[in-house]
C-alpha positions in Angstrom: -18.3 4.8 -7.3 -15.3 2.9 -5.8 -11.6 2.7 -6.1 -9.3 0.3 -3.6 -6.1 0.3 -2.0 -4.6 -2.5 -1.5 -1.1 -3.7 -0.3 1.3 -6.4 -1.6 0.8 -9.1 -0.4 3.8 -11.3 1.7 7.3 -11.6 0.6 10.3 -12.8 0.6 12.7 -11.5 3.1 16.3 -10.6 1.8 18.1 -9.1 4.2 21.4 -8.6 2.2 18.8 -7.3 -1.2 17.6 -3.6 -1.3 14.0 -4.3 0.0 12.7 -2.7 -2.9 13.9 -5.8 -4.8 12.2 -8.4 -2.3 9.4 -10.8 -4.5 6.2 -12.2 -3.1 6.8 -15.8 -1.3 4.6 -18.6 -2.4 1.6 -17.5 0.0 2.3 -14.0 -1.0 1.7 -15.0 -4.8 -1.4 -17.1 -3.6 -3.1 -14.3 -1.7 -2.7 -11.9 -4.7 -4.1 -13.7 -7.2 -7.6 -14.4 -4.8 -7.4 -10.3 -4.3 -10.1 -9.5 -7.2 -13.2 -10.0 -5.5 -12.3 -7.6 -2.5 -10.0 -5.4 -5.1 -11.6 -4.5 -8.0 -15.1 -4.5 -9.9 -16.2 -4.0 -13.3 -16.2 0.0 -12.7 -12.9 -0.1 -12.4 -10.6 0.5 -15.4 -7.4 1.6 -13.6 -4.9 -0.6 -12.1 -1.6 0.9 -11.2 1.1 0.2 -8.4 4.3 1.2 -7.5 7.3 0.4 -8.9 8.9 -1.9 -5.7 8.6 -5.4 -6.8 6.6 -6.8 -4.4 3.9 -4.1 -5.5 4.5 -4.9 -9.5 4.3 -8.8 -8.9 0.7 -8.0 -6.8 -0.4 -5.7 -9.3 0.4 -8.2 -12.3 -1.5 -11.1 -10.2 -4.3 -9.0 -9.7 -4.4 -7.7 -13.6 -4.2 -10.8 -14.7 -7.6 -11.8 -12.4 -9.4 -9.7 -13.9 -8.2 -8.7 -17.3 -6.4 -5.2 -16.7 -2.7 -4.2 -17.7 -1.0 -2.6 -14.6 0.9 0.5 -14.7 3.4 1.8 -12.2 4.1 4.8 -10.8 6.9 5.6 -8.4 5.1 8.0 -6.1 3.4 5.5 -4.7 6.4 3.9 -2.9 6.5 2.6 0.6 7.8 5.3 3.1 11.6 6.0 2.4 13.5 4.3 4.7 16.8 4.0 3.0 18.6 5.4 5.9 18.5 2.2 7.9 17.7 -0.6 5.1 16.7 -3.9 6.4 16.6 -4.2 10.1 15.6 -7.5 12.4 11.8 -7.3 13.0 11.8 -6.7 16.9 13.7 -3.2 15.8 12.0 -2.5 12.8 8.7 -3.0 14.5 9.8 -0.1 17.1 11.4 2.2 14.6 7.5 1.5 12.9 5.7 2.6 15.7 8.0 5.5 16.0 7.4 7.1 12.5 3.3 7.1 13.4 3.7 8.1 16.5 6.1 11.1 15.7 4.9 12.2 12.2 6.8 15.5 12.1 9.8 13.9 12.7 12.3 11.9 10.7 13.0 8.6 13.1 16.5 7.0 12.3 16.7 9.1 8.8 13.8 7.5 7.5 10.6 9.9 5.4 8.6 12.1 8.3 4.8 10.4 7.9 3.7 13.9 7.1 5.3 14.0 4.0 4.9 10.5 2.7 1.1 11.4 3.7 1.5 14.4 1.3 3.2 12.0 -1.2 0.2 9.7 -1.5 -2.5 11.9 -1.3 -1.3 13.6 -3.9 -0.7 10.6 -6.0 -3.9 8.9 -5.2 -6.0 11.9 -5.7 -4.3 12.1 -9.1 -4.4 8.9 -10.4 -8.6 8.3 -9.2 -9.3 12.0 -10.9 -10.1 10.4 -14.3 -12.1 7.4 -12.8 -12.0 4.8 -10.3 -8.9 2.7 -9.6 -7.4 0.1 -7.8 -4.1 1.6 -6.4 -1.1 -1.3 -5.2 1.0 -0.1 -2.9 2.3 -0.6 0.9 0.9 -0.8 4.3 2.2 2.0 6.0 1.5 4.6 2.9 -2.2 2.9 2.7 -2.4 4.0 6.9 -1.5 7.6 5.8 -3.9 7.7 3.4 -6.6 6.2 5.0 -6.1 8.6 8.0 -6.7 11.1 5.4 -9.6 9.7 4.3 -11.3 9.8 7.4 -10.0 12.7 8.6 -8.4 10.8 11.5 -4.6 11.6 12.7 -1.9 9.8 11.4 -1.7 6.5 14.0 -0.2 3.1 13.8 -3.9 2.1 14.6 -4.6 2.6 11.0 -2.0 0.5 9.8 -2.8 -2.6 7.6 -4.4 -6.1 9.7 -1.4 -7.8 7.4 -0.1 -7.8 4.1 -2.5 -8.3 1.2 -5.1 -6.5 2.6 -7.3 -3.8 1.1 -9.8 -0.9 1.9 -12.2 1.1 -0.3 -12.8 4.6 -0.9 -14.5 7.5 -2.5 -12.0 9.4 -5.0 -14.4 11.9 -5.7 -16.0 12.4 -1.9 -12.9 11.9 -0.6 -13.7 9.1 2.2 -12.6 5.6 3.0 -15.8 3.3 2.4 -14.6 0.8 4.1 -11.7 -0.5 7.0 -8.7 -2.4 6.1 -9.6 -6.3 5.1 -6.9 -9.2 4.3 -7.3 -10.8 1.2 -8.0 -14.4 1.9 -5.7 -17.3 1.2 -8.7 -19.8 0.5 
């Protein structure tokens, strides 16, 4: 048995929009819609993301791949980092590598990695109990989990190669199956 993670794909940066309202750009569209072959097979009957649209637009490009209506489910939203918003790359990037490397501790306001950890686990473990699924979320939430996985600590080693990119895992064994992969563009 098999379910996936997979992250949304690229988007479009708006710095003056909540980021929970950014899209996918043109490539991040493209790299969703070739996600079905590393994302999903015929055992799975569960495709659900969370509510960010960049998550819902993946999810949606993904369903419509292979035939499944996506839910959504909130819990399953990138770590909280309302506290700073949008910030340039070169400082986001450091506040990043921060929040893995400090997981007990809140870094500029933003969700401690231990509890968004907690947060997904939970999630994940209750949205595979019933059967395999493909779960659509975010990069940094898919690390956490996948250090849970594999039992690993929570590190920025585990983080996503890019986004679109997937792993898979063993809901009812509880282990990752695989390492993160990006979803092609061609």
């Amino acid at each position: 048995m098999v379910s996936y993670f997979l992250s949304h794909a690229e988007v479009v940066v708006e710095p003056a929009d909540p980021i929970e309202s950014w899209g996918l750009s043109a490539a991040g569209r493209a790299r969703a819609a070739r996600s079905g072959p590393l994302a999903w097979d015929p055992g799975v009957r569960t495709l659900v993301s969370s509510t960010e649209r960049k998550a819902v637009e993946t999810a949606e490009l993904l369903g419509a791949a292979v035939g499944l209506v996506p839910a959504q489910e909130p819990v399953l939203g990138e770590i909280d980092r309302s506290a700073t918003g949008y910030l340039p790359p070169a400082e986001f990037e450091g506040v990043v590598d921060r929040f893995f490397a400090e997981p007990t501790r809140s870094v500029r306001g933003w969700e401690r990695a231990v509890d968004a950890q907690a947060r997904i686990v939970g999630a994940v473990r209750r949205l595979t109990a019933a059967g395999d699924a493909t779960i659509v979320s975010h990069g940094a939430v898919g690390a956490l989990l996948l250090a849970d996985l594999t039992g690993a600590p929570v590190s920025r080693a585990l983080d996503q190669p890019g986004m679109g990119s997937v792993f898979a895992f063993d809901a009812r064994a509880w282990r990752a199956t695989s390492t993160w992969q990006r979803v092609p563009l061609a």
